[in-house]
C-alpha positions in Angstrom: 67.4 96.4 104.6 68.4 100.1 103.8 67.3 101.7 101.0 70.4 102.1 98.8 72.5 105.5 97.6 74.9 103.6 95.4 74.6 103.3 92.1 76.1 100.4 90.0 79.9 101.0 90.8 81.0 99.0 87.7 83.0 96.5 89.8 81.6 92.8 89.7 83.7 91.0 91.8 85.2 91.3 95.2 87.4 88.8 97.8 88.0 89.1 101.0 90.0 86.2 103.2 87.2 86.3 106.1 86.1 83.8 108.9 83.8 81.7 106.5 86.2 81.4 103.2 89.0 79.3 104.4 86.9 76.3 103.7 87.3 74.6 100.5 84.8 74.9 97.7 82.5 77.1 99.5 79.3 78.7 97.7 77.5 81.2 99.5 74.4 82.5 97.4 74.0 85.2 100.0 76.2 86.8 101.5 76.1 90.9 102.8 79.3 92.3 104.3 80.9 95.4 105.0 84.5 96.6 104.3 86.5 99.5 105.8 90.1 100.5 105.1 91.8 102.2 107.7 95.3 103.6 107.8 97.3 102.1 110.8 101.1 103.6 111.3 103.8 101.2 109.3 105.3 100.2 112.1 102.3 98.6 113.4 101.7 96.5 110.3 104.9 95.3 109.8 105.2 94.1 113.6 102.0 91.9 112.9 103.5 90.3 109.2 106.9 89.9 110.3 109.3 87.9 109.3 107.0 88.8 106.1 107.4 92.3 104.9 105.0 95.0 103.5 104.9 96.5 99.9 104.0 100.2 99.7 100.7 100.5 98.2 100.6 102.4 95.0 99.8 105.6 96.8 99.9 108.0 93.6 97.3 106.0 91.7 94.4 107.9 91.9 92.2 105.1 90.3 92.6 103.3 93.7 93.5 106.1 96.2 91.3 109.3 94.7 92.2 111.1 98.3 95.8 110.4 98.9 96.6 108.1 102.2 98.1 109.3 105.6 101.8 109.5 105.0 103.6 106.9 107.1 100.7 104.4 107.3 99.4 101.2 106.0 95.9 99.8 105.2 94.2 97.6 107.3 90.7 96.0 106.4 88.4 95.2 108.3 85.1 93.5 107.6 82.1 92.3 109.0 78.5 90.3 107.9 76.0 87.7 107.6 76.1 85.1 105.5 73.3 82.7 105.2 73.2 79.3 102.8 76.7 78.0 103.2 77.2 75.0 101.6 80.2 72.9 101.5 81.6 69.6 100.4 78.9 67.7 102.6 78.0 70.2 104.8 75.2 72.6 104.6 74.7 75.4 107.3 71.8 77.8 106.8 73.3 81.1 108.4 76.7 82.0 110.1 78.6 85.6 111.0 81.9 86.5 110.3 84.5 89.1 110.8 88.5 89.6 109.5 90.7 92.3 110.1 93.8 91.7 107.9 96.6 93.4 106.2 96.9 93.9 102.5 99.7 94.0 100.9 102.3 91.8 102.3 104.8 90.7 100.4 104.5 86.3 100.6 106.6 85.8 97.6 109.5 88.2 98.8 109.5 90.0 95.8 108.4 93.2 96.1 105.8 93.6 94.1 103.0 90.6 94.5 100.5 91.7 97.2 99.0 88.9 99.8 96.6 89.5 102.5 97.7 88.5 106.1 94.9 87.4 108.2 95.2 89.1 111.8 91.9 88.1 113.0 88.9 86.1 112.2 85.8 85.4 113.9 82.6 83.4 113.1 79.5 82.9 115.1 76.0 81.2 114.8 72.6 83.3 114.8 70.5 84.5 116.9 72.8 84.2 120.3 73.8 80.9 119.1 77.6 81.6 119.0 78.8 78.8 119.3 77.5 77.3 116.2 80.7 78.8 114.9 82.8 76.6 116.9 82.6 73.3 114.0 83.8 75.5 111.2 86.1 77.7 113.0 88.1 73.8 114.2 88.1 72.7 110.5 89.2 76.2 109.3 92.0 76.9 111.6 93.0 73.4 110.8 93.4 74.2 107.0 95.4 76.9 107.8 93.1 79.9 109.3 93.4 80.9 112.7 89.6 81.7 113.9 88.1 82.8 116.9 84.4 82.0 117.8 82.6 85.0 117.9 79.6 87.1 119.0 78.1 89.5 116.8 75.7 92.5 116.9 73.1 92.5 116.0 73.3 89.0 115.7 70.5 87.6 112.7 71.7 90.7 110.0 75.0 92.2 108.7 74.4 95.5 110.8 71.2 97.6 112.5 70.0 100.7 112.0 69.8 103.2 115.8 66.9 103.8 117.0 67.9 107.7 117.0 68.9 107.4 113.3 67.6 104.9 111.3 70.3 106.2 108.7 72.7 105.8 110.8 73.9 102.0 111.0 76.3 99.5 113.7 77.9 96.5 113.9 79.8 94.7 116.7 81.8 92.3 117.3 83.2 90.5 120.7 85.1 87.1 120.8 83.8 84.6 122.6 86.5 83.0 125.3 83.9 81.0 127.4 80.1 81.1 126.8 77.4 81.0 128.9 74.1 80.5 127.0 72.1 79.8 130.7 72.4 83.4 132.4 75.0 85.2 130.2 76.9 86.8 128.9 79.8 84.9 129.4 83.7 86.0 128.7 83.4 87.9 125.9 86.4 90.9 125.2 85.2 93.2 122.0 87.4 92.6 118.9 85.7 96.3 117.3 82.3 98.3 116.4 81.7 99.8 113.4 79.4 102.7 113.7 79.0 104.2 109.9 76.3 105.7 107.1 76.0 105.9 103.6 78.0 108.3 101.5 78.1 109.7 97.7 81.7 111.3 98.1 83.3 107.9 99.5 87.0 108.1 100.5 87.6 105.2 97.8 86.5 104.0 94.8 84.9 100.7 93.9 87.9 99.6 92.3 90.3 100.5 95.1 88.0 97.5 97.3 88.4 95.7 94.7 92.1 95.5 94.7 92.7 95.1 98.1 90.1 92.2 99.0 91.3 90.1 95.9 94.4 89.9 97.0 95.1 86.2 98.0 95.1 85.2 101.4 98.0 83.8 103.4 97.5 80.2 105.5 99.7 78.7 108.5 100.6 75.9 106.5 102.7 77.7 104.1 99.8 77.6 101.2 97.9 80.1 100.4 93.5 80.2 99.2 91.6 82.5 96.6 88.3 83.0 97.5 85.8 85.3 94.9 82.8 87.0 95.7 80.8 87.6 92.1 78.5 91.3 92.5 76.5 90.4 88.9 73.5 89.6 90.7 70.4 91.9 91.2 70.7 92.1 94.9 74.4 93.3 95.4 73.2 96.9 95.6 76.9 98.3 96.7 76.7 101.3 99.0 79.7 103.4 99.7 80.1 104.4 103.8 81.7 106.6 105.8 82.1 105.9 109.8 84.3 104.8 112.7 85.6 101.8 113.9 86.8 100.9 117.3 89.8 98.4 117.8 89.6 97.1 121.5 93.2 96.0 122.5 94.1 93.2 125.1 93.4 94.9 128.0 89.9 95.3 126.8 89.5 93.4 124.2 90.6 90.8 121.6 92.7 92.5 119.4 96.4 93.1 119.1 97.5 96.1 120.9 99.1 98.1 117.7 95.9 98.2 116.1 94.1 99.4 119.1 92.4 102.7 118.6 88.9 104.8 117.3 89.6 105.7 113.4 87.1 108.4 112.8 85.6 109.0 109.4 87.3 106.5 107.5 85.7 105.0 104.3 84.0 101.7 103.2 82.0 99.6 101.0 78.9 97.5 101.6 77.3 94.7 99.4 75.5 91.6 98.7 77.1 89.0 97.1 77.8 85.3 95.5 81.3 83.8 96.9 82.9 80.7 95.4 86.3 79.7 97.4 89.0 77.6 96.0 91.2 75.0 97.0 94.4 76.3 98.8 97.5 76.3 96.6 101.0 77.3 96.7 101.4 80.9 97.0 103.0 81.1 93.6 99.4 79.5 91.8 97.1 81.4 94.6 99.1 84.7 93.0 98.6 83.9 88.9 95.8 82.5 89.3 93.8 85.4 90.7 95.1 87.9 88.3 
C-alpha cells in the first residue's frame, strides 16, 4: 500500500450501499475502498430514480460542499475496492471486489427532505481472475433486493495499482462480466468505468461531506430499504483524500447507462480502510431514523 498524505480527518464512520452490503449481518474486518463524487446534469439523475424524485443537495453548506457544485447538476458516487474476510450468517468468504455507482439524495419517503441512495449499478467479483466467485453472492443479493452484476476488476487481488510511470499515480477498473471464459479469455466483458486518480491535500470535499452522502440509506426492489456502516476507529483506516478522473462507458461500449456516460476530469474523492457491519433491511421509514 501507499504511503498516506491524510491526516486523521475526524470522521469515524462511513456507508456506502455497494455490491457486498446488501447481505444481512455482514462484518467485514477489512475492507479498503475508494469514493468519488461526480456532478452529472439533473436531468440525468432524475431519469435514472424516476418515478422517485431528487432533493437538492444542500449546496450553500460549506461544511459539506467547501467549493460550491456545478450549477444544474447532481452527485453521483461511485466506488470501488477489495474486501477480504467476509463473513455472514453461515457463510464465510475470504476475499471479494466490489463496485456501486448510485445516486444520493433521492427522495424514498416523498417528502422532501429525507435523503436515500438509489443503487444504479453494482458489481462484485472473486480474486485473482476468479470472477465468477461473485456469481453466489450477487444471486442471494439481487434476491434481497440489490440488483448485481458479476464483475471483473483491475487490478484484481487489491483495491487499486500504482503505474508503472508513476507509482503516485494510482487505477482502478472495472468491466462487467456478461459471459466468462476462464480457458483462453477474456470473455464478454463491456467496462462499467476506470478510475485513474492521486492523492491530494486541497480535496474538492471534506471528510464530512463523504460522510453524509454514503450514510444515506440505501433503497431495495422490494420496497425495503438496508443501513449498512463502515466504522474508521481502527489503526489501519488511514483516509487519503484524491483527486482524478473517472470514465463511465455507456451501452455501446460498455455497461453503464447512457446518461452517465462520459470522462469527469479532476473530480474529488476519499480513500480508506475500514470495519463494515450491515443491518437487516427495514422499511424505509426505520432504515431513515434509525441511521440518524
Amino acid at each position: 500500500m501507499e504511503g498516506n498524505v491524510g491526516d486523521k480527518m475526524g470522521e469515524k464512520r462511513l456507508f456506502s450501499p455497494s455490491a457486498l452490503q446488501i447481505l444481512c449481518l455482514v462484518l467485514v474486518p477489512k475492507h479498503r475502498l475508494t469514493w468519488f463524487i461526480l456532478p452529472v446534469p439533473k436531468s440525468a439523475a432524475e431519469s435514472l430514480v424516476k418515478p422517485l424524485t431528487l432533493i437538492t443537495p444542500p449546496f450553500s453548506n460549506r461544511a459539506l460542499f467547501p467549493n460550491g457544485f456545478p450549477a444544474n447538476s447532481h452527485p453521483v458516487v461511485i466506488s470501488t475496492g477489495f474486501q477480504n474476510d467476509i463473513r455472514m450468517i453461515n457463510l464465510k468468504i475470504d476475499n471479494l471486489l466490489g463496485a456501486s455507482i448510485y445516486i444520493p439524495y433521492t427522495d424514498r419517503l416523498k417528502d422532501g427532505k429525507t435523503p436515500f441512495n438509489f443503487p444504479v449499478q453494482n458489481y462484485i467479483g472473486g480474486v485473482n481472475g476468479n470472477d465468477v466467485q461473485g456469481a453466489v453472492p450477487a444471486l442471494v443479493g439481487t434476491a434481497q433486493g440489490t440488483n448485481i452484476f458479476v464483475g471483473a476488476f483491475h487490478p484484481n487481488d487489491n483495491a487499486y495499482a500504482p503505474l508503472a510511470s508513476n507509482p503516485n499515480e494510482f487505477v482502478a477498473q472495472v468491466n462487467q462480466v456478461i459471459l466468462p471464459n476462464d480457458v483462453s479469455g477474456p470473455g464478454l466483458e463491456p467496462s462499467a468505468f476506470d478510475l485513474d486518480f492521486i492523492s491530494t491535500r486541497t480535496p474538492l470535499y471534506t471528510a464530512q461531506t463523504f460522510h453524509t452522502l454514503i450514510n444515506q440509506p440505501a433503497i431495495l426492489t422490494n420496497t425495503l430499504c438496508q443501513r449498512n456502516t463502515y466504522y474508521f476507529n481502527e489503526t489501519f483506516a488511514a483516509p487519503v483524500f484524491r483527486s482524478g478522473n473517472a470514465t463511465l462507458y455507456g451501452p455501446l461500449e460498455g455497461s453503464v447507462p447512457a446518461v452517465l456516460k462520459g470522462r469527469y476530469v479532476k473530480q474529488g474523492g476519499y480513500s480508506a480502510s475500514a470495519e463494515m457491519l450491515g443491518f437487516n433491511a427495514e422499511s424505509c421509514g426505520d432504515a431513515a431514523k434509525n441511521s440518524r
